[in-house]
NULORO-977415 format. One record per atom (N, C-alpha, C, O): residue number from 1; residue in three letters; atom name; x, y, z. Coordinates in steps of 0.2 Angstrom, whole numbers, plus 5000, padded with zeros to 4 digits. Atoms other than C-alpha are relative to their C-alpha. Layout:
BEGIN
+-----+-----+----+------+------+------+
!   k !   r !  a !    x !    y !    z !
+-----+-----+----+------+------+------+
! NUM ! ALA ! CA !    X !    Y !    Z !
...
+-----+-----+----+------+------+------+
//
This chain:
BEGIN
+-----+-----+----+------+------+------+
!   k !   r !  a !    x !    y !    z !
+-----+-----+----+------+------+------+
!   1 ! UNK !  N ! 5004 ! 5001 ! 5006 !
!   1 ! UNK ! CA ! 5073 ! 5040 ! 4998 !
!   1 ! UNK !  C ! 4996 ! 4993 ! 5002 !
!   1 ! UNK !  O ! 4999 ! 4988 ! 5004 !
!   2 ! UNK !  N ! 5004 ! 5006 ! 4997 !
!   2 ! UNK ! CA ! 5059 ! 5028 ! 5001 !
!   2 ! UNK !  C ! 5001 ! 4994 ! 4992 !
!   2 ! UNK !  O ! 5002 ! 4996 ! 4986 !
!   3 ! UNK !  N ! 5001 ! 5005 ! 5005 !
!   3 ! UNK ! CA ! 5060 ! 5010 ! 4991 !
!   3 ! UNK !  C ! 4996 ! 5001 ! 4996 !
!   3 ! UNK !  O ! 4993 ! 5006 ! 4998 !
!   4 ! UNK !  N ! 5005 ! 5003 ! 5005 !
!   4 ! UNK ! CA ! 5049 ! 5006 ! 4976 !
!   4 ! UNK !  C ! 4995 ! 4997 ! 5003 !
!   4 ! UNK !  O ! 4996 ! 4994 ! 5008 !
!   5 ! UNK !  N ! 5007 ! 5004 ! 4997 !
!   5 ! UNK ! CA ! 5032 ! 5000 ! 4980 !
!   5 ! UNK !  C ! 4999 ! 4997 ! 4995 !
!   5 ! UNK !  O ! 4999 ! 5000 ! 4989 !
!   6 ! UNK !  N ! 5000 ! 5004 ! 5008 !
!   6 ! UNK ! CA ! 5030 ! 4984 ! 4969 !
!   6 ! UNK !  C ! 4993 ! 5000 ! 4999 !
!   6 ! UNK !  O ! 4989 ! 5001 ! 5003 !
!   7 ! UNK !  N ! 5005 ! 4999 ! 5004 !
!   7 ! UNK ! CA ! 5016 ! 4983 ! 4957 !
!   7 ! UNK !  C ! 4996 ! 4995 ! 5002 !
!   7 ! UNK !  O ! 4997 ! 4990 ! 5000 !
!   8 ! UNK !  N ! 5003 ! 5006 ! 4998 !
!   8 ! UNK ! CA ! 5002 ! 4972 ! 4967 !
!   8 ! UNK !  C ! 4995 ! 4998 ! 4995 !
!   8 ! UNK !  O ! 4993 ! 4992 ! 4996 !
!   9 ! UNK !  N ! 5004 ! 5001 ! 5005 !
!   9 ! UNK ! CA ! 4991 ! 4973 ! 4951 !
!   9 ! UNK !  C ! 4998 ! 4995 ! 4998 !
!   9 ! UNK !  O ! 5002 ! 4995 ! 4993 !
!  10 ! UNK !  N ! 4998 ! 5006 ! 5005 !
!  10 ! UNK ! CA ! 4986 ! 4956 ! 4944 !
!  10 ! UNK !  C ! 4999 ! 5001 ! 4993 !
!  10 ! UNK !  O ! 4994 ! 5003 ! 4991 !
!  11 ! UNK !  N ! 5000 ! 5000 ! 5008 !
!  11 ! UNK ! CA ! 4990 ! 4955 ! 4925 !
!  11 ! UNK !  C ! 4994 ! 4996 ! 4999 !
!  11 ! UNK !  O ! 4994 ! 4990 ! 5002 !
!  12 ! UNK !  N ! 5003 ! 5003 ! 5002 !
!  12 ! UNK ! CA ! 4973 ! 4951 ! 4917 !
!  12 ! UNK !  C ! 4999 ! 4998 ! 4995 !
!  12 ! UNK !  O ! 5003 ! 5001 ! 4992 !
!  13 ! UNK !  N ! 4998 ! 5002 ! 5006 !
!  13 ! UNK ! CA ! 4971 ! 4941 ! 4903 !
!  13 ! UNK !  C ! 4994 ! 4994 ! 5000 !
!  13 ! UNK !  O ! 4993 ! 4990 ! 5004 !
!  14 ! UNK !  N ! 5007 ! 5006 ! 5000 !
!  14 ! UNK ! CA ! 4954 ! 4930 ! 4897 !
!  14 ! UNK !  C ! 5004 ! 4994 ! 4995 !
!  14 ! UNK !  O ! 5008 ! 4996 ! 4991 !
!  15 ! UNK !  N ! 4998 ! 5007 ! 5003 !
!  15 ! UNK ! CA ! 4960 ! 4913 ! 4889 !
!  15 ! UNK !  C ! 4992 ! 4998 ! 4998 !
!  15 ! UNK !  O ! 4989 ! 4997 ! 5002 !
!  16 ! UNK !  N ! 5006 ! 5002 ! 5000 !
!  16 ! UNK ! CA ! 4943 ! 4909 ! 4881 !
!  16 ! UNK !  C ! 5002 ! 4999 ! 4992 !
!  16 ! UNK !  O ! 5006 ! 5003 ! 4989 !
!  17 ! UNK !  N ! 5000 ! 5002 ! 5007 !
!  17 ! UNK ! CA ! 4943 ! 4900 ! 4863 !
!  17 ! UNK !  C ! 4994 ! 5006 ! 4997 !
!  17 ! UNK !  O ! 4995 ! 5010 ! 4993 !
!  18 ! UNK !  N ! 5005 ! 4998 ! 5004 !
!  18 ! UNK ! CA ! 4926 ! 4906 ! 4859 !
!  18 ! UNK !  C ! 4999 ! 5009 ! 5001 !
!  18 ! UNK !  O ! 4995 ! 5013 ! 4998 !
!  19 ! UNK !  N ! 5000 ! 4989 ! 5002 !
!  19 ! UNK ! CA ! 4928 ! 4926 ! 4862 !
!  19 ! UNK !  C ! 5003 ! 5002 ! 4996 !
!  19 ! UNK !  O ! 5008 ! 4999 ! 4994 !
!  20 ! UNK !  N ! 5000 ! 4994 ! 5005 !
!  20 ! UNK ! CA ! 4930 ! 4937 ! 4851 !
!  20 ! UNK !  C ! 5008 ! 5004 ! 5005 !
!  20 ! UNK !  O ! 5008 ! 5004 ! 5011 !
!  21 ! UNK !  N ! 4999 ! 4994 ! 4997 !
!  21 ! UNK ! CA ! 4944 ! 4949 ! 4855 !
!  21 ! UNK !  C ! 4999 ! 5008 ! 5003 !
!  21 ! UNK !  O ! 5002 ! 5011 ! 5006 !
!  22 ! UNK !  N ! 5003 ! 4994 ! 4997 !
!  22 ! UNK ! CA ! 4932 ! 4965 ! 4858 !
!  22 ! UNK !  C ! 4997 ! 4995 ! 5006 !
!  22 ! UNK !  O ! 4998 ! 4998 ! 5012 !
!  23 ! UNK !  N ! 5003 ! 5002 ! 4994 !
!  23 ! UNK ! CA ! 4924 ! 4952 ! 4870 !
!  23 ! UNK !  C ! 5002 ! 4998 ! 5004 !
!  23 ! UNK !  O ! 4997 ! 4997 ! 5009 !
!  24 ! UNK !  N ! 4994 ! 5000 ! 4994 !
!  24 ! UNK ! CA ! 4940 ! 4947 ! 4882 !
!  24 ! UNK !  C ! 5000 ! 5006 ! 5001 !
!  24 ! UNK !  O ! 4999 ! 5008 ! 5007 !
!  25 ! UNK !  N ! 4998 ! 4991 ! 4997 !
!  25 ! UNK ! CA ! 4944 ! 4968 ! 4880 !
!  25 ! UNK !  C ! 4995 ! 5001 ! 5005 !
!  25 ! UNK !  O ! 4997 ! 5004 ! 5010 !
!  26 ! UNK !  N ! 5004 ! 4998 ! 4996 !
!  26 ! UNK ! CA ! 4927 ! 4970 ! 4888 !
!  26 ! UNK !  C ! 4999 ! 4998 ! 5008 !
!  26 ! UNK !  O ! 4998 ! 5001 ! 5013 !
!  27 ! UNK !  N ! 5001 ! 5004 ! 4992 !
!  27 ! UNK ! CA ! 4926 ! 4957 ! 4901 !
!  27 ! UNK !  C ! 5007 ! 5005 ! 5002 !
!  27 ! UNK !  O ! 5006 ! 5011 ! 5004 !
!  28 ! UNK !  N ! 4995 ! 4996 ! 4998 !
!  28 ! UNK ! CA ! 4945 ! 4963 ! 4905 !
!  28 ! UNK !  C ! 5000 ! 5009 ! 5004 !
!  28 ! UNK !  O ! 5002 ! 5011 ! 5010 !
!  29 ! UNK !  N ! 4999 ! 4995 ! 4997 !
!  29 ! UNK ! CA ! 4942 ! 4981 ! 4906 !
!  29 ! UNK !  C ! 4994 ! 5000 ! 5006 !
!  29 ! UNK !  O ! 4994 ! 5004 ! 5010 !
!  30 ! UNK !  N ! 5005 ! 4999 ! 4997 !
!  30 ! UNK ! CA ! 4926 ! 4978 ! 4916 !
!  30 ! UNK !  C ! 5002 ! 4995 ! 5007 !
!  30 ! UNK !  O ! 4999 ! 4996 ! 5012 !
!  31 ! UNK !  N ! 4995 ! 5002 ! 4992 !
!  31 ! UNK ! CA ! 4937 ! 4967 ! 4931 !
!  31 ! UNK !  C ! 5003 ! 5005 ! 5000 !
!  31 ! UNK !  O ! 5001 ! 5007 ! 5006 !
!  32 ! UNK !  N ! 4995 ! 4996 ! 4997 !
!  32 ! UNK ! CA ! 4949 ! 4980 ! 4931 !
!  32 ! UNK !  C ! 4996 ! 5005 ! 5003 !
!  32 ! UNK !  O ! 4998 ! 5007 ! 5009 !
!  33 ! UNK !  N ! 5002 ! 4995 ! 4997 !
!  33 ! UNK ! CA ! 4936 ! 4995 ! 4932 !
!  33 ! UNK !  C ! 4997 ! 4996 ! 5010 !
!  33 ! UNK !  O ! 4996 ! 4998 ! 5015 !
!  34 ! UNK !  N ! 5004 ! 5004 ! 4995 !
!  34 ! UNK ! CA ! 4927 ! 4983 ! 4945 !
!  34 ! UNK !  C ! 5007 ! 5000 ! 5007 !
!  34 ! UNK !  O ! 5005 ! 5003 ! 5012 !
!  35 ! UNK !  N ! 4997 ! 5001 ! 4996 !
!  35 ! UNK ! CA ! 4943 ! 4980 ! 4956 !
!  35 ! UNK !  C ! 5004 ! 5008 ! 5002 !
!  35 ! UNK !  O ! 5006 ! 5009 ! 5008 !
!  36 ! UNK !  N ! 5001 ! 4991 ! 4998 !
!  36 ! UNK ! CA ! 4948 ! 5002 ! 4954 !
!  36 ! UNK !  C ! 4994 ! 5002 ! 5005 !
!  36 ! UNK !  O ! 4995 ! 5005 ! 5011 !
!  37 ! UNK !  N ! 5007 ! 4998 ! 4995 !
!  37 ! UNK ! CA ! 4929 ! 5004 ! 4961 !
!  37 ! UNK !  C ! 5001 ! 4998 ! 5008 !
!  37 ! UNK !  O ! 4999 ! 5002 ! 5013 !
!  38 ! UNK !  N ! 5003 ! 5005 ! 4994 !
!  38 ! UNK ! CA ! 4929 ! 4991 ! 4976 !
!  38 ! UNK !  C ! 5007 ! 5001 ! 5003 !
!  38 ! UNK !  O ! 5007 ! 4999 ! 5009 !
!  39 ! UNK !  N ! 4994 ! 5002 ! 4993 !
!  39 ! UNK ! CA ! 4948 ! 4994 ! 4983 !
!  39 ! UNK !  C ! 5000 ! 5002 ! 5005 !
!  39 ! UNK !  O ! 4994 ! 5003 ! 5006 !
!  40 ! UNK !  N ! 5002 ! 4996 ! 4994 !
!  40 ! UNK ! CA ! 4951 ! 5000 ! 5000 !
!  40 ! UNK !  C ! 5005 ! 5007 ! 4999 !
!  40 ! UNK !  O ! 5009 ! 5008 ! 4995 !
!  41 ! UNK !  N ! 4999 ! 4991 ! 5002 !
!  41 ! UNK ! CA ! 4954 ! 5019 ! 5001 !
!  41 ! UNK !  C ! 5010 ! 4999 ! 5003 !
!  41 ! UNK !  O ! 5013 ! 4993 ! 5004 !
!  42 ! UNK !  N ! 4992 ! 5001 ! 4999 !
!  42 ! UNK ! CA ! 4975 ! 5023 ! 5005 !
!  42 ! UNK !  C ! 4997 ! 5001 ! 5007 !
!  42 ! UNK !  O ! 4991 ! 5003 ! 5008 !
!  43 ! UNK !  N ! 5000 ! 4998 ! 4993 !
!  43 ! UNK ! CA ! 4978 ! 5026 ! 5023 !
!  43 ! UNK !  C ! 5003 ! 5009 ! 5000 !
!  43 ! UNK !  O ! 5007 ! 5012 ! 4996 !
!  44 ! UNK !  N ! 4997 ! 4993 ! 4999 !
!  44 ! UNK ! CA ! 4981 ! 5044 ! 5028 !
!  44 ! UNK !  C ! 5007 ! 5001 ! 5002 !
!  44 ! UNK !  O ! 5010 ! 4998 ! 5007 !
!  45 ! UNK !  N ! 4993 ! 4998 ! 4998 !
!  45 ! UNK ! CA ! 4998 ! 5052 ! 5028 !
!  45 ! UNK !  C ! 5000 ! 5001 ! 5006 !
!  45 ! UNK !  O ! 4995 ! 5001 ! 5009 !
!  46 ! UNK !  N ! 4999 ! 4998 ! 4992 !
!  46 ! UNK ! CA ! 5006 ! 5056 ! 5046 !
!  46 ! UNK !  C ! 5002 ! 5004 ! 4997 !
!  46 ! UNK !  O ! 5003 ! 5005 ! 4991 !
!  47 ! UNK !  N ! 4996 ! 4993 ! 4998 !
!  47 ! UNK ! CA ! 5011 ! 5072 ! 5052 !
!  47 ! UNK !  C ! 5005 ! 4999 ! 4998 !
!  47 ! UNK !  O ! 5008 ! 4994 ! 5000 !
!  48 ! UNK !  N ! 4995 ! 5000 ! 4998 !
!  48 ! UNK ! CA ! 5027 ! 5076 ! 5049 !
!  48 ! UNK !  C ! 5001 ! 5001 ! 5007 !
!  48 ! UNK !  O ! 4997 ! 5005 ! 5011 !
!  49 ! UNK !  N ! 4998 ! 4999 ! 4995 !
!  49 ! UNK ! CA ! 5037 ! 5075 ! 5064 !
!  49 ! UNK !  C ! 5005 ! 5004 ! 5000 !
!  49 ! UNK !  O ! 5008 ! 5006 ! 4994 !
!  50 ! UNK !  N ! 4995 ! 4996 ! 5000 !
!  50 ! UNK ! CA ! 5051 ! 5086 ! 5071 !
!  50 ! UNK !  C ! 5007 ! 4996 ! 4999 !
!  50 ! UNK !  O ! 5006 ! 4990 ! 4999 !
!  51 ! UNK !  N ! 4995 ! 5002 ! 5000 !
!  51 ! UNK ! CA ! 5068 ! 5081 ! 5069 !
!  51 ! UNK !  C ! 5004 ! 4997 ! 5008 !
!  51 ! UNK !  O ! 5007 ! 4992 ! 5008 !
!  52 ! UNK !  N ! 4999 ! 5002 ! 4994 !
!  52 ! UNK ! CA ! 5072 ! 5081 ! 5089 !
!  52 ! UNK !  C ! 4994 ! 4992 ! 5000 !
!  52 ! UNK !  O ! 4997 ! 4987 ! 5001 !
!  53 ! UNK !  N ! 5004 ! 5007 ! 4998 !
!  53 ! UNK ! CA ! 5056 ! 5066 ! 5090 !
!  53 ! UNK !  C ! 5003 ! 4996 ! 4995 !
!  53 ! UNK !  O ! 5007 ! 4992 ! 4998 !
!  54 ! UNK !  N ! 4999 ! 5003 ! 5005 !
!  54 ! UNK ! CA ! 5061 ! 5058 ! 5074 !
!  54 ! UNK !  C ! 5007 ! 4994 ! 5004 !
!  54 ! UNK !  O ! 5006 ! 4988 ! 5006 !
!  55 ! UNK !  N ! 4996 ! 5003 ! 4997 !
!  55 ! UNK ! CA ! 5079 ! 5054 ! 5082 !
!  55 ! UNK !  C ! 4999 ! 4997 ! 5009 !
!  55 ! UNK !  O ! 5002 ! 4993 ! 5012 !
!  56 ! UNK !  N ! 5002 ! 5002 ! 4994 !
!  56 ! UNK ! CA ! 5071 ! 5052 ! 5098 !
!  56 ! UNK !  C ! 4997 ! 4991 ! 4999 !
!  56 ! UNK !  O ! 4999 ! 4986 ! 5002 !
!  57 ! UNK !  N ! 5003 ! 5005 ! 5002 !
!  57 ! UNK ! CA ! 5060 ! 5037 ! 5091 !
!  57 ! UNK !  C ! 5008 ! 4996 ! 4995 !
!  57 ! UNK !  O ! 5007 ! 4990 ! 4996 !
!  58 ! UNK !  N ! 4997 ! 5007 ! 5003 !
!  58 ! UNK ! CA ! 5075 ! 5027 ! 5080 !
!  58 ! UNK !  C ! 5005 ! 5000 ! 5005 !
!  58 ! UNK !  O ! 5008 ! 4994 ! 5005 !
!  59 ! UNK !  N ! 4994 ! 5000 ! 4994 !
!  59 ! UNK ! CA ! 5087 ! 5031 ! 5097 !
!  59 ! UNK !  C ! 4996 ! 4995 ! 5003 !
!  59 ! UNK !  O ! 5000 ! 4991 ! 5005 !
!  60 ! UNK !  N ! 5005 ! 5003 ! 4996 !
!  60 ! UNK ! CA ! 5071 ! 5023 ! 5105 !
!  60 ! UNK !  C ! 5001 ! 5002 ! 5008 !
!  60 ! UNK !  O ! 5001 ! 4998 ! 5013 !
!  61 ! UNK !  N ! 5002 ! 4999 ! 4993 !
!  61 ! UNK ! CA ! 5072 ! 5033 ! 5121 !
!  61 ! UNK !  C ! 4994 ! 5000 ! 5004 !
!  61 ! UNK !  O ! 4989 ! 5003 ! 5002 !
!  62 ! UNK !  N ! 5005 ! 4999 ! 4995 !
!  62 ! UNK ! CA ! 5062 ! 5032 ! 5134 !
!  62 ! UNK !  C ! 4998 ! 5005 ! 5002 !
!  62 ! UNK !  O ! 5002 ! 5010 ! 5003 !
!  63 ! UNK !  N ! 5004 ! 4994 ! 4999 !
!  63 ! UNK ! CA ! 5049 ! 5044 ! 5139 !
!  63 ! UNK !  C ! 5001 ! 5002 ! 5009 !
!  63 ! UNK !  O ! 5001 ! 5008 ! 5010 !
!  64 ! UNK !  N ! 4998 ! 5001 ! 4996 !
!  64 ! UNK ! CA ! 5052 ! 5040 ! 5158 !
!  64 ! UNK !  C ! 5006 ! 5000 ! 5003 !
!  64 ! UNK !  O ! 5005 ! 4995 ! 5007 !
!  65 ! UNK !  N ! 4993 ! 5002 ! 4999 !
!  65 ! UNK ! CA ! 5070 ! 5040 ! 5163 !
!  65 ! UNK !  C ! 5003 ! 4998 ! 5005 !
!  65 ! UNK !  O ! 5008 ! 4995 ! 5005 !
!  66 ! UNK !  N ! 5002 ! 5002 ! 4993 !
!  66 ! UNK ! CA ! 5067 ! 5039 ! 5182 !
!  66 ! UNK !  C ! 5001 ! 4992 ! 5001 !
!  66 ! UNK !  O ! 5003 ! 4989 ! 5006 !
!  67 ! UNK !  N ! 5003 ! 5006 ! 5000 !
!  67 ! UNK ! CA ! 5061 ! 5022 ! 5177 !
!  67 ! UNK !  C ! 5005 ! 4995 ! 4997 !
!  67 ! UNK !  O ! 5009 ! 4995 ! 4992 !
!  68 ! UNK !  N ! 4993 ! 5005 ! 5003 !
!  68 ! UNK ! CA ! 5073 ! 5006 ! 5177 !
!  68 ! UNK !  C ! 4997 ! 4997 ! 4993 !
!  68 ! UNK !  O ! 4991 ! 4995 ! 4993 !
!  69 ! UNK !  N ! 5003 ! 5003 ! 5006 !
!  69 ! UNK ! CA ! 5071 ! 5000 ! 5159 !
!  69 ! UNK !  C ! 4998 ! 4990 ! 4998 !
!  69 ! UNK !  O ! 4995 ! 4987 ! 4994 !
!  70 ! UNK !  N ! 4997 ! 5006 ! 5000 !
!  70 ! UNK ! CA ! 5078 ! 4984 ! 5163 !
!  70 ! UNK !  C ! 4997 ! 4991 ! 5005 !
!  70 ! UNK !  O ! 4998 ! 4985 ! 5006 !
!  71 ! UNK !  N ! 5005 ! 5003 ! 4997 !
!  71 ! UNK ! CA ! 5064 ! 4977 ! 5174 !
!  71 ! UNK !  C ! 4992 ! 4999 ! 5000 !
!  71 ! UNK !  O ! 4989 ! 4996 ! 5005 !
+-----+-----+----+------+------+------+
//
């Protein structure tokens, strides 16, 4: 099971004496859509891999075996 991915979101919130509550909700929703618009895209899934690679890569064997590892 993969961890949790934490919530990198920043909680927005205007502090402004002189706004209005419609006019914090708008600034607000209007950073949010603006930061939605502008992220960067997700990274593409990998391939699954087989089960024989899978184990091969957390064993960390070597592709070479010929070859001293230790030099």
């Amino acid at each position: 099971m993969m961890p949790a991915m934490p919530n990198r979101r920043p909680q927005l919130s205007i502090v402004a004496p002189a706004a209005s509550p419609e006019e914090a909700a708008a600034v607000v929703a209007a950073l949010e859509r603006f930061m939605r618009e502008t992220a960067p895209t997700a990274a593409p899934a990998l391939p699954p891999v087989s089960g024989w690679v899978g184990a091969a890569r957390l064993e960390a064997v070597e592709r070479a075996p010929g070859r001293e590892p230790w030099l």
